[in-house]
C-alpha positions in Angstrom: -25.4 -30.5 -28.3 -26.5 -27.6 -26.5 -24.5 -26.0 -23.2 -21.7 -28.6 -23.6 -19.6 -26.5 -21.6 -21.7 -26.4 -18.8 -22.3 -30.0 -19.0 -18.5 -31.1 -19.2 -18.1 -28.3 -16.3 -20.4 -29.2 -13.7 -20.0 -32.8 -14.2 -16.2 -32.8 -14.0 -16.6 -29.9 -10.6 -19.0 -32.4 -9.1 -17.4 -35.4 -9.5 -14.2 -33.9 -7.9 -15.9 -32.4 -5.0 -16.9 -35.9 -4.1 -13.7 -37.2 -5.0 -11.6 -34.8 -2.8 -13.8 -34.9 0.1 -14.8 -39.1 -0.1 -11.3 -40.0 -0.9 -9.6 -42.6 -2.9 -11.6 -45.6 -2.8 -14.8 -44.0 -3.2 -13.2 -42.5 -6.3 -12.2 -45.6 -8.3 -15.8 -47.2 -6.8 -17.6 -44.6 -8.4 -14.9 -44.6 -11.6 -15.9 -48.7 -11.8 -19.5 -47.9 -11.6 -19.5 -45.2 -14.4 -17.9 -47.2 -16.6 -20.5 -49.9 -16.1 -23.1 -47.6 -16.8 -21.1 -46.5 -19.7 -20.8 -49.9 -21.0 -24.3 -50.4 -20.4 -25.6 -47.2 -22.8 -24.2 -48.5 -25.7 -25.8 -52.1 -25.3 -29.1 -50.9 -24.3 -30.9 -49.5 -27.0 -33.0 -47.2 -24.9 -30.1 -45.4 -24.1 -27.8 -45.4 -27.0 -29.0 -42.3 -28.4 -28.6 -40.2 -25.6 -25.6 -38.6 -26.1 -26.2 -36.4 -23.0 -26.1 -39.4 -20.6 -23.4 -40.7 -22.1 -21.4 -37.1 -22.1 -21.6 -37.1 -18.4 -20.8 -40.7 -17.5 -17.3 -40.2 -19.8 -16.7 -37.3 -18.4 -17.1 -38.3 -14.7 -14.7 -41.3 -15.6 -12.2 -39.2 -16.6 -11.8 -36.7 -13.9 -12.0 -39.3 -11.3 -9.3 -40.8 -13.1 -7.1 -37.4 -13.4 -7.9 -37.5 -9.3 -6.7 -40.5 -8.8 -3.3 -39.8 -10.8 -2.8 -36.4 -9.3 -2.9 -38.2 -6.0 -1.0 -40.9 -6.3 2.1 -39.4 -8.6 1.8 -35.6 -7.7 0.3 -35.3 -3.7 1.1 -38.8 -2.1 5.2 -38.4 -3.3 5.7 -34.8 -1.7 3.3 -35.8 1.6 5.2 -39.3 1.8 8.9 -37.7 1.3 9.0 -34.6 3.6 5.9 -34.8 6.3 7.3 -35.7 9.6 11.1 -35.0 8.9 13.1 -31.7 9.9 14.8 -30.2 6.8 16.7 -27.3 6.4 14.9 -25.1 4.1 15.3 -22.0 2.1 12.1 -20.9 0.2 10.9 -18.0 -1.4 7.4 -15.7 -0.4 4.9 -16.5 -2.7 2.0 -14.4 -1.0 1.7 -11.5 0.9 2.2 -12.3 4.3 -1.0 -12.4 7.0 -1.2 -11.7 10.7 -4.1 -13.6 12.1 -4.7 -13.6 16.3 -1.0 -12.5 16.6 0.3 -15.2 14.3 1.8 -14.6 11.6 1.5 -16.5 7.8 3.8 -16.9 5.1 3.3 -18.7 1.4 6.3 -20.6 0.8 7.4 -22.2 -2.2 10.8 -24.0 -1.2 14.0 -23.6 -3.8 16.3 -25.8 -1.8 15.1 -28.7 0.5 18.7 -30.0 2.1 20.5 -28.5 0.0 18.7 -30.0 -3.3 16.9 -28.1 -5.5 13.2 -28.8 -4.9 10.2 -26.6 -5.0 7.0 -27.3 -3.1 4.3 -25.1 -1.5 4.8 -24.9 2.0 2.7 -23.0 4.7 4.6 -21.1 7.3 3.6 -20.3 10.6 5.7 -18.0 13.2 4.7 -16.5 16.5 7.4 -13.6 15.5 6.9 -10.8 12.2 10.4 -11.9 10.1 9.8 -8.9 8.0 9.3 -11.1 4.7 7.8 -9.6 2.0 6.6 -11.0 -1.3 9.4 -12.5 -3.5 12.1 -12.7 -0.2 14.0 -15.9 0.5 13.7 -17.1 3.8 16.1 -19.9 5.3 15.4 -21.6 8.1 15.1 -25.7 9.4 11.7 -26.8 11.0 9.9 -30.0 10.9 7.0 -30.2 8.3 3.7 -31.8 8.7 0.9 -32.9 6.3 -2.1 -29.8 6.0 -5.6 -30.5 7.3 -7.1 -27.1 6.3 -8.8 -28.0 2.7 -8.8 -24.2 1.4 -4.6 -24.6 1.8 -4.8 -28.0 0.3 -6.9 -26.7 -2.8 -4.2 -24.1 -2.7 -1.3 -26.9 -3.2 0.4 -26.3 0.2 -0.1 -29.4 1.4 3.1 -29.4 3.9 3.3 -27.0 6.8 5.7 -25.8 9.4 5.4 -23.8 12.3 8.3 -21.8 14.1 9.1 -19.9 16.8 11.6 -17.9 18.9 13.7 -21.1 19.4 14.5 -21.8 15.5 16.6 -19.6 13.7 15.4 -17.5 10.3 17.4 -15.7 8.0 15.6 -13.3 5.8 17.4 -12.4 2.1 15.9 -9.6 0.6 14.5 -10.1 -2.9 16.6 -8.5 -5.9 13.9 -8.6 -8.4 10.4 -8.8 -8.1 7.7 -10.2 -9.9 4.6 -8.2 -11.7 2.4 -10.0 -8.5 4.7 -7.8 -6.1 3.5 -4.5 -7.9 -0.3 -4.7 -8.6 0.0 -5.9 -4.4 2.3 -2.4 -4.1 -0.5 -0.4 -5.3 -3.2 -2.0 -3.3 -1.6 -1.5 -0.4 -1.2 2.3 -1.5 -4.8 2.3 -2.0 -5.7 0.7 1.6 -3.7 3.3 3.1 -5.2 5.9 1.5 -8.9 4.5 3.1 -7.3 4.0 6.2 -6.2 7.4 6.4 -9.6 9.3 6.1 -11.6 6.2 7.8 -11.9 4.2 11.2 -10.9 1.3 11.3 -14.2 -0.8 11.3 -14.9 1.3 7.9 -12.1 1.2 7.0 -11.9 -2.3 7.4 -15.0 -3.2 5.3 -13.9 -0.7 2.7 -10.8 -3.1 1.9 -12.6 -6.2 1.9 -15.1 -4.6 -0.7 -12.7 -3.5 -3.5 -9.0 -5.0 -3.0 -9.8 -8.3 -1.7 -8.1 -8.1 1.6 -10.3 -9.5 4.3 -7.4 -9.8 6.7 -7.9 -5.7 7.6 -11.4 -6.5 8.7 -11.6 -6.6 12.5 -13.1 -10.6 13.9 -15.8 -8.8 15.6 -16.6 -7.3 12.6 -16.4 -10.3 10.2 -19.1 -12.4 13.3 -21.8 -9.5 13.2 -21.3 -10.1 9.2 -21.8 -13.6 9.2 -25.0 -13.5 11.4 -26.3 -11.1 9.2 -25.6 -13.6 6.1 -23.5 -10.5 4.5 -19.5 -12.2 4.5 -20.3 -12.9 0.7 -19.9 -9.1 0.3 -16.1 -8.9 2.2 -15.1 -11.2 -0.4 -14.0 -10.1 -4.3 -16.3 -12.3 -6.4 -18.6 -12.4 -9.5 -21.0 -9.3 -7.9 -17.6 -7.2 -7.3 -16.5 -8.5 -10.7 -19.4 -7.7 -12.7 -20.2 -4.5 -11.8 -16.4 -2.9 -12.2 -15.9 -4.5 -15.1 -19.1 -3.3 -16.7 -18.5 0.2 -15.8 -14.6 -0.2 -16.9 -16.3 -1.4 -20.2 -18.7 1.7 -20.5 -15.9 3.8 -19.9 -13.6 2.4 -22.5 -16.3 2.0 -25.0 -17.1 6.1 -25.1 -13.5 6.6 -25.0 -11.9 4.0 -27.4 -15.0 3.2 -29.7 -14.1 0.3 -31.2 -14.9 -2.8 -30.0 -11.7 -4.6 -31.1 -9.7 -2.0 -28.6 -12.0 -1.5 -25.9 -12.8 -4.8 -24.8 -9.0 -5.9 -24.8 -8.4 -3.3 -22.5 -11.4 -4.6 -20.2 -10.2 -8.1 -20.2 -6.7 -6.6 -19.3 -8.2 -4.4 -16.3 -9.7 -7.8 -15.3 -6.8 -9.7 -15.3 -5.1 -7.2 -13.5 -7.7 -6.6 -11.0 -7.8 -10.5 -10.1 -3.9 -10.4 -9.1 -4.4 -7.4 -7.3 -7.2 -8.9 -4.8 -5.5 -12.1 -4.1 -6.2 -14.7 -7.4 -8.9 -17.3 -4.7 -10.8 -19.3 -6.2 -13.9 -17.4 -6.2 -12.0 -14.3 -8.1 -10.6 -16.8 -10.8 -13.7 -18.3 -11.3 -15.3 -14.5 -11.4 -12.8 -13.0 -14.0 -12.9 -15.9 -16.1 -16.3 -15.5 -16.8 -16.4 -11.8 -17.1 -13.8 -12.4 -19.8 -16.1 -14.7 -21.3 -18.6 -12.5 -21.5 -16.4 -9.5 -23.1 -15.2 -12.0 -25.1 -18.3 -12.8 -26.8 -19.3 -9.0 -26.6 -15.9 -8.5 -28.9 -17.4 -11.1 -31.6 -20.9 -10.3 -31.6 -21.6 -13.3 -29.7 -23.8 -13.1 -26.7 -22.5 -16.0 -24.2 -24.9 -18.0 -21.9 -24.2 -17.5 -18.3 -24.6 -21.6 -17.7 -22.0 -22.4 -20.4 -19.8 -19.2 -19.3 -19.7 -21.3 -16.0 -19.6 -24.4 -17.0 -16.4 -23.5 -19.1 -15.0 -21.8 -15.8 -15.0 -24.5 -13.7 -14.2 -26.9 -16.1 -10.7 -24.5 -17.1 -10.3 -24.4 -12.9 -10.4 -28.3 -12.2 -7.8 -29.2 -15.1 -5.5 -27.2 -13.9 -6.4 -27.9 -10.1 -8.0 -31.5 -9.6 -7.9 -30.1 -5.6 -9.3 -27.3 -6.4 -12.8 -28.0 -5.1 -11.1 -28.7 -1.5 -11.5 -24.7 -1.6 -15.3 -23.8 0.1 -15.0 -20.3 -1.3 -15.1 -21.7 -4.8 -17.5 -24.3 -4.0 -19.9 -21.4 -2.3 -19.4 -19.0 -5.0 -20.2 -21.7 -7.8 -23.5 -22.8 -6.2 -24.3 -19.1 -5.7 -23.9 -18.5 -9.3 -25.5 -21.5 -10.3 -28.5 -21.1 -8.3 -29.0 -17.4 -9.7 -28.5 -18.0 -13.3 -31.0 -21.2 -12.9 -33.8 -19.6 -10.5 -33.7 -16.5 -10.3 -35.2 -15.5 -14.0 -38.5 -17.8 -13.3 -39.1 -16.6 -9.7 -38.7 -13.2 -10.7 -41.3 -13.8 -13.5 -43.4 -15.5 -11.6 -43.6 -13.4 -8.6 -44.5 -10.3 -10.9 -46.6 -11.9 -12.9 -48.7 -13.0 -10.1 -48.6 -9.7 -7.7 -49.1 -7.9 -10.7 -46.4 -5.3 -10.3 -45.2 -2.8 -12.3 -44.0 -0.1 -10.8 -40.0 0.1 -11.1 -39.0 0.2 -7.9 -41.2 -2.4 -6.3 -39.7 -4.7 -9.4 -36.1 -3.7 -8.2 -37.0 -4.5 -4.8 -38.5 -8.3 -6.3 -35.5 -8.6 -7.9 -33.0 -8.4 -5.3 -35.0 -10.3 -2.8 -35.6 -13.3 -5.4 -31.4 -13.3 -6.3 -31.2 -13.5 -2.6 -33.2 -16.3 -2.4 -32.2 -18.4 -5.7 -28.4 -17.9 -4.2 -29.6 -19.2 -0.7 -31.3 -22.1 -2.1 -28.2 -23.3 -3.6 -25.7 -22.4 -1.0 -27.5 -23.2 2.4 -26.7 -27.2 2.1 -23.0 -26.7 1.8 -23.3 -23.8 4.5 -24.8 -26.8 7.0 -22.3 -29.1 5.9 -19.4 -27.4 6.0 -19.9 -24.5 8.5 -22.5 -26.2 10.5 -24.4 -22.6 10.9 -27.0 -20.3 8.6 -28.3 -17.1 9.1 -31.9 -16.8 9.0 -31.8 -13.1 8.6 -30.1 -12.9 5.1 -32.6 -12.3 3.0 -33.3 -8.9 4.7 -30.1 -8.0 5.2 -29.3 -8.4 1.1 -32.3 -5.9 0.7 -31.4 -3.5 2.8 -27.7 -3.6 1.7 -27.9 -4.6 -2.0 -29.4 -1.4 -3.2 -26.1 0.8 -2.0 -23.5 -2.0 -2.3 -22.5 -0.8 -6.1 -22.7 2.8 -5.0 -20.0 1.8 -2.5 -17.9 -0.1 -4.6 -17.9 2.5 -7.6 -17.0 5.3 -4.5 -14.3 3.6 -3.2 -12.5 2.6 -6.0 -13.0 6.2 -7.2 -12.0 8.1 -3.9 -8.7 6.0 -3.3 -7.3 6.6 -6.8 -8.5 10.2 -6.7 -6.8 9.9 -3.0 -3.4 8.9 -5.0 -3.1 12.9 -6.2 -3.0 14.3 -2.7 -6.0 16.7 -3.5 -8.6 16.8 -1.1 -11.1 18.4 -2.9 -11.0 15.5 -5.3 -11.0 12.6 -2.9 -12.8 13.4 -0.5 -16.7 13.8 -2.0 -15.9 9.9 -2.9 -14.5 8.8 0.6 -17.3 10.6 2.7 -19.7 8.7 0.6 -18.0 5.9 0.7 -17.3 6.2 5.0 -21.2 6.7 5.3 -22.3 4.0 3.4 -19.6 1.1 5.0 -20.9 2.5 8.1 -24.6 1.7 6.7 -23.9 -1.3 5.9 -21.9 -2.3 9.3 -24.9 -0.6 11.7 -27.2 -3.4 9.3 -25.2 -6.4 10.0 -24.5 -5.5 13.7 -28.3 -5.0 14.3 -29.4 -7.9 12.4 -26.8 -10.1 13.7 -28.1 -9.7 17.5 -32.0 -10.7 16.3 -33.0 -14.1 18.3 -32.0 -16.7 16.1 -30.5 -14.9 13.7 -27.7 -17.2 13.2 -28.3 -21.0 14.3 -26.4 -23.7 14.5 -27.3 -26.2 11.9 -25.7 -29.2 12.9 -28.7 -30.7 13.8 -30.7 -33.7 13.2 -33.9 -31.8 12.5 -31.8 -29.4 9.8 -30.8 -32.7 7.5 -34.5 -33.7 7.5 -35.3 -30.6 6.4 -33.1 -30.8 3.6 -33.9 -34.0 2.6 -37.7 -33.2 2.7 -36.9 -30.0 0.4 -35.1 -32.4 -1.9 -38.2 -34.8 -2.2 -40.4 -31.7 -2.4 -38.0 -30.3 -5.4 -38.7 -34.2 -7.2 -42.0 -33.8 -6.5 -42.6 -30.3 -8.2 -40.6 -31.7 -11.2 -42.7 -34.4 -11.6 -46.2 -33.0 -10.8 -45.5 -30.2 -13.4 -47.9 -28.3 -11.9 -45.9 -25.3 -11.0 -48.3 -22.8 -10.3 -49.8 -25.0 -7.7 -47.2 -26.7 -6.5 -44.5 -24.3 -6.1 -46.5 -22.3 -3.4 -47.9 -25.6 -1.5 -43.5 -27.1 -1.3 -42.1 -24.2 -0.3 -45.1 -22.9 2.7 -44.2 -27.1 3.7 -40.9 -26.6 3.8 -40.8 -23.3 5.8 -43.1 -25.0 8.7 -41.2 -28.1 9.0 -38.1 -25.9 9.9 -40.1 -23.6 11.9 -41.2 -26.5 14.0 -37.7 -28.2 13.8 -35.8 -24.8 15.3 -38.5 -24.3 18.2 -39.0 -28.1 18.9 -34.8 -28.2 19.2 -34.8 -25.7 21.4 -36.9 -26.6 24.0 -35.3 -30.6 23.7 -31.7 -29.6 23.9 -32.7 -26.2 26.3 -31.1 -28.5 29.3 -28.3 -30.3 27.4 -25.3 -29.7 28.5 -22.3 -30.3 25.6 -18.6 -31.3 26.1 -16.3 -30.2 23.5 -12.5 -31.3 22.8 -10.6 -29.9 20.6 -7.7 -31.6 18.2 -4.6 -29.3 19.3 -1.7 -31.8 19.8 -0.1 -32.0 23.0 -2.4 -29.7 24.7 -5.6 -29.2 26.0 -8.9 -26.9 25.1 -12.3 -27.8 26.3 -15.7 -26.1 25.9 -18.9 -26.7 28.1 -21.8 -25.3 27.1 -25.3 -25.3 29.1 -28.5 -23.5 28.8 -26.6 -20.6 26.4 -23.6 -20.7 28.9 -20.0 -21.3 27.4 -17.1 -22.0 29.0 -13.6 -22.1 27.5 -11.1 -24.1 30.0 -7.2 -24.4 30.0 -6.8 -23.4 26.4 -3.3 -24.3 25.0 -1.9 -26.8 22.4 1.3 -27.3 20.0 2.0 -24.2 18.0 1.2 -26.1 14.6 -1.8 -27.4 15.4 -3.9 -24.8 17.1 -6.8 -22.2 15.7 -9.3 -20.5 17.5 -11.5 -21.1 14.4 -13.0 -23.9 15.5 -14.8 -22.7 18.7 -16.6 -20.8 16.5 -18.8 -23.7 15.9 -19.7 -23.6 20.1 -20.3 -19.8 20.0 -18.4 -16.2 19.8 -19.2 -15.2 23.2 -18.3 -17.2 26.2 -18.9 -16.6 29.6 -15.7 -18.0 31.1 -12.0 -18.5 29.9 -9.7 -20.2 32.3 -6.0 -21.1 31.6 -4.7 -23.0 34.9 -1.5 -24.4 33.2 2.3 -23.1 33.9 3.2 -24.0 30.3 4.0 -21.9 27.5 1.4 -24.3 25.6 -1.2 -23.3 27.9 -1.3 -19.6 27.6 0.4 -18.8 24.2 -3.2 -18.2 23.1 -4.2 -16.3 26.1 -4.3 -12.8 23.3 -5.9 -15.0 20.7 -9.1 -15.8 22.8 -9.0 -12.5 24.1 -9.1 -10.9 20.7 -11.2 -13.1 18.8 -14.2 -13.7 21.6 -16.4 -11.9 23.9 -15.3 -13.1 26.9 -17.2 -11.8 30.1 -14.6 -12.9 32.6 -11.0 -14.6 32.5 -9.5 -16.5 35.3 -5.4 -17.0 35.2 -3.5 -18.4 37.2 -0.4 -17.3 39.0 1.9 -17.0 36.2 0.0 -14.9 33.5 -0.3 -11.7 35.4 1.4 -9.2 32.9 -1.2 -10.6 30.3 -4.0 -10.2 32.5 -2.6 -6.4 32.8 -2.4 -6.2 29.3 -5.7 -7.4 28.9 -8.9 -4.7 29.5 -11.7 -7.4 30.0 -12.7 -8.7 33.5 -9.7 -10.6 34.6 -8.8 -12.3 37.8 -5.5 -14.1 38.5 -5.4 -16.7 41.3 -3.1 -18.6 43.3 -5.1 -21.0 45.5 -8.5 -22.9 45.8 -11.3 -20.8 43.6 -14.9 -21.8 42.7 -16.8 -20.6 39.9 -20.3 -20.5 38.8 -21.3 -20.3 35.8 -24.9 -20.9 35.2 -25.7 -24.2 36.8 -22.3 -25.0 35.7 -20.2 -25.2 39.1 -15.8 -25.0 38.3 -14.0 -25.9 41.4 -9.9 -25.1 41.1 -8.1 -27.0 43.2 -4.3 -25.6 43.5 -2.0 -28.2 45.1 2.2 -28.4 44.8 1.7 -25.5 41.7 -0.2 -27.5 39.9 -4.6 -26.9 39.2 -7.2 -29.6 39.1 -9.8 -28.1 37.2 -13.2 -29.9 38.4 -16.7 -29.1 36.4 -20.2 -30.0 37.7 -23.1 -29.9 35.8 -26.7 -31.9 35.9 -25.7 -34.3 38.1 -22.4 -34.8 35.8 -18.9 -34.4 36.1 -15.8 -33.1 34.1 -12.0 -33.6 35.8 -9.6 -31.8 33.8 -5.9 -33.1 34.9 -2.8 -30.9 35.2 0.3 -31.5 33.3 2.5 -34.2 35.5 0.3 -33.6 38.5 0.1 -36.3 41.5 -3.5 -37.6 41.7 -2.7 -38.0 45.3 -3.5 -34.3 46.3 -6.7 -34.9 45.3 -9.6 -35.4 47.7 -11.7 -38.9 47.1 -14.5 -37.2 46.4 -13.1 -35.7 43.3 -11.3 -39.3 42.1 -14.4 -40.8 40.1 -15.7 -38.2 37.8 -18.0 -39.3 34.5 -15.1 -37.8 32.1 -11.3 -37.2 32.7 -8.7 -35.3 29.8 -5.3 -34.9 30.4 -2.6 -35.0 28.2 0.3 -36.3 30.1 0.6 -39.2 32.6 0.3 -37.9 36.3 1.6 -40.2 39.2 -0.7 -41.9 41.0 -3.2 -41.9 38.6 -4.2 -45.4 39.0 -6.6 -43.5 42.1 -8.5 -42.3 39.4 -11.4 -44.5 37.9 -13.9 -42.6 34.9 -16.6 -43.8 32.4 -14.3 -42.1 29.7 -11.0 -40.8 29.6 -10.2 -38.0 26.6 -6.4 -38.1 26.1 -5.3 -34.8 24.2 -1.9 -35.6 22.5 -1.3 -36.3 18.9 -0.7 -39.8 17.4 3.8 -39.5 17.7 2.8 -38.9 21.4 0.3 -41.3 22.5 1.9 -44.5 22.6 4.4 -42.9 25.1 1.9 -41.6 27.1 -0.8 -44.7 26.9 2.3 -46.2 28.3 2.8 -44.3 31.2 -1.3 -43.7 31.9 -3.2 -46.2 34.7 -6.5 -44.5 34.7 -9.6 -47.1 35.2 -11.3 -45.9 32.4 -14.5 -48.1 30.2 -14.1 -46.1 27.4 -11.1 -44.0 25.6 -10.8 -41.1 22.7 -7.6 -39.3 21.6 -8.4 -36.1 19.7 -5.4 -37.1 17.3 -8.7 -38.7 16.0 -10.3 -35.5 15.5 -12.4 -33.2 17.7 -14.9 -34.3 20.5 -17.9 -33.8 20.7 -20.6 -35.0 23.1 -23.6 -34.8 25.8 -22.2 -34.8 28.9 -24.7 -36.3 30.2 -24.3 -39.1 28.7 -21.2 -40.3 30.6 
């Protein structure tokens, strides 16, 4: 049977994407019904002689069966045993360490668990640099809870723990290291080197490119990227693969000769090259099929790129049934997939019928067509995932993709040349290299701020649209009238999201949208109206919180006020500041020396202050130290309540607003009456403070449920 790899591959990669992200039940439902069908193929005589069908349906059955197990005797016993408890710990740094919006994150993998000998992956966060490096032992008690984020899931840390001034860390410097500690030794000799003849936005993007580490790459940088549908390129994957790989090959063949000797050596530089940049998902899957390829270059054996993938993915999920928990790897697979399966034919077919045949117009087809194929195949899980596309990405790959391997190849070149402190010898490589991350950074910045360049896609109009492109995609298949067809589906397709983007925009122009976000015992709410965002009271528990997800609302925002005297409330005061454009901040009282720290357009206040926002209207009212935070909009209204304030101080006119969040009871509350009432806290909390809460409410959400999200107009 031909491409069995790539059957068994994709079959087993799809059936635990659905697994992981459906759960259980739908996993032994869809086990049961495979093995019905299975049943059913050998009875049937139509079917019993197709062994493909029959290939797929025992392979489905079998990794939803190696999900199941890994869940209930591997994931369930570690969650079930240590989430919730406080331990004393002592575990050892199995990653470099990340700062990320003045946090700070550590890879743990435990030794001792109090005092027994246990190891499991644990995610560490701390408010404080411990000065851990890779292979250090770190002791320390903290309570551990069970990890949301799917990308650390797929990563086995399923348990994580979040510390602070108040607990108490002991650092033991590592005696030994491991082989990981020195390829991560050098890359952080090479970053310096770039960082010392570049800016830091180049330098920045220089990083990302060849070593992997996207955590050097400024946030503003890493928006204007994603608008411009260019983040592919900040992280190491099959492109950054192929091409040093290929010249590392060319190189050794000339030098070395023989085949036997040379492509060893590649597969060795390839191994080490996917340690060096981080061993994700995405460079695992990468490697593994460049050493497939040298493989079958060693042997005389040219290897097809479906099976070469196939066999990837398939090595991947055996020894990782969580791995497809991990976007990146899901994103880089459908990338790959899409170019090795479209891109040939639309190449052929858009030469053939421009009739082209000048070289550099056929370079120029061919980028634009890989482009699209990858687009094709990666847009659906963009909109499902990410909830945004960029509309611009197309252009931006064929402006950028022609000097993208120049960069690479200068880079890599100018920071080991940069390694013999001769700056004759560097530094041809680095100013070519400075000018063309500067290229590409002035292309994503200007492309980025094009009117809908970047759009959110959570819309209703976006999933018709994909499900009309499906039924077109049936349609061409059946018709098999390409030629024809082909043109007709896709000029459908286009209109039908043309009309879909403007027709949203002039419906919703007027909406005006209540977020709430899932941060524990704290609160953070987003308004948005008529391309006005406001950020209000941010704050939450220290384990639970990331400004990541208000990048769903927007990266700019016209307002941020924190009105709470709580450390909760403003430890993210410098995160918001540093990861959005925020045109003006509003404190109050006790945050001056931030706002002094702080060079945006900040005001600190102590008594009553309106705002005005758009036709959004924000009244503060200050009473006993404590800020009512009241929001008006379309005829709606938002009261935001302090922590343990007396509903008393308020005026009557403010008592019955269309939607109330607190999270805590405040005394006297049974004075206020709402048509919903959003109670931030998470679900250890609630019942005490349901308890102690007498709002007239008809209608209640906690966010331990998950984020909010709604119209406020219709409460």
């Amino acid at each position: 049977m031909k491409r069995m790899g790539a059957l068994l591959g994709i079959t087993a990669l799809v059936t635990l994407s659905f697994a992981y992200f459906f759960g259980e039940v739908f996993t032994l439902i869809f086990s049961g019904v495979c093995t019905l069908l299975l049943i059913c193929s050998y009875i049937f005589r139509r079917f019993r002689h197709n062994k493909r069908f029959k290939v797929i349906l025992s392979t489905a059955i079998i990794f939803a069966l190696i999900f199941t197990s890994y869940t209930e005797f591997y994931y369930k016993p570690i969650v079930y045993n240590y989430s919730g408890k406080e331990l004393k710990l002592s575990a050892k740094v199995m990653d470099t360490p990340y700062e990320s919006y003045s946090n700070f994150y550590y890879y743990l993998k435990t030794t001792e668990i109090d005092n027994e000998e246990k190891g499991i992956k644990i995610l560490m966060k701390s408010d404080t640099d411990l000065k851990a490096d890779l292979d250090d032992i770190i002791y320390f008690s903290s309570k551990l809870s069970v990890t949301t984020n799917n990308t650390y899931k797929a990563k086995g840390y399923f348990l994580s723990c979040a510390i602070d001034e108040n607990n108490s860390t002991v650092v033991e410097k590592a005696e030994s290291h491991s082989f990981r500690y020195y390829t991560y030794c050098l890359r952080t000799l090479l970053e310096s080197r770039v960082n010392d003849y570049m800016n830091e936005e180049n330098a920045g993007i220089c990083n990302a490119i060849a070593f992997g580490d996207k955590n050097s790459v400024r946030s503003d940088v890493k928006e204007a990227f994603n608008k411009a549908g260019l983040s592919h390129i900040l992280v190491v994957s099959g492109l950054h693969m192929s091409i040093l790989s290929m010249i590392i090959l060319f190189i050794f063949s000339k030098i070395f000769r023989k085949r036997y000797v040379y492509c060893p050596l590649t597969i060795l530089f390839v191994l080490f090259y996917m340690v060096m940049t981080g061993l994700s998902f995405s460079i695992i899957r990468s490697g593994i099929m460049m050493i497939i390829i040298v493989v079958g270059i060693m042997i005389r054996e040219e290897s097809d790129p479906l099976n070469s993938l196939g066999i990837t993915e398939l090595i991947i999920v055996l020894f990782n049934p969580y791995s497809p928990g991990d976007t990146g790897l899901l994103l880089s697979f459908s990338a790959t997939l899409g170019i090795i399966l479209i891109t040939p034919h639309l190449s052929r077919y858009v030469i053939s019928k421009l009739k082209f045949s000048n070289g550099i117009i056929v370079f120029i087809i061919n980028i634009i067509t890989v482009s699209i194929s990858a687009s094709i195949f990666t847009i659906p899980l963009l909109i499902i995932f990410f909830h945004n596309i960029s509309l611009v990405q197309v252009l931006s790959n064929l402006l950028v993709s022609p000097v993208f391997e120049l960069l690479l190849l200068m880079i890599i070149l100018g920071s080991l040349f940069a390694l013999s402190g001769i700056s004759w010898l560097y530094a041809p490589f680095m100013f070519v290299a400075n000018g063309l991350s500067g290229y590409i950074n002035f292309v994503a910045h200007i492309l980025g701020k094009l009117p809908f360049s970047y759009v959110n896609a959570d819309k209703v109009f976006v999933y018709v649209w994909m499900g009309l492109c499906l039924v077109m995609t049936l349609c061409v298949i059946l018709m098999k009238n390409y030629k024809r067809t082909i043109p007709l589906a896709g000029l459908i397709c286009v209109l039908v999201l043309l009309i879909g983007i403007v027709s949203d925009y002039f419906v919703n122009y007027n909406r005006c949208i209540l977020n709430v976000y899932d941060c524990g015992n704290g609160i953070t709410a987003t308004v948005s109206h008529k391309g006005k965002s406001v950020v209000l009271t941010c704050g939450g528990d220290f384990g639970y919180y990331s400004t990541d997800d208000l990048m769903d609302v927007g990266e700019s925002y016209n307002l941020l006020s924190v009105t709470g005297n709580t450390k909760s409330r403003n430890r993210y005061f410098e995160d918001f500041t540093e990861a959005f454009d925020l045109r003006s901040v509003l404190i109050y009282d006790n945050s001056v020396e931030s706002a002094k720290n702080n060079n945006r357009k900040t005001m600190v206040f102590r008594k009553n202050y309106k705002a005005v926002v758009g036709e959004m209207e924000i009244e503060y009212i200050v009473k006993n130290n404590k800020v009512f935070t009241y929001l008006s909009c379309n005829g709606k209204t938002l009261l935001i309540l302090p922590r343990y304030g007396d509903c008393t101080d308020l005026d009557e006119n403010y008592r019955s607003p269309d939607v109330v969040i607190a999270d805590s009871p405040n005394k006297n509350d049974e004075f206020i009456s709402t048509n919903l009432l959003i109670l931030c806290c998470n679900e250890e909390s609630f019942a005490k403070i349901w308890d102690n809460v007498h709002i007239n409410s008809n209608r209640l959400y906690t966010t331990f449920n998950g984020d909010f999200s709604s119209e406020l107009e219709e409460w």
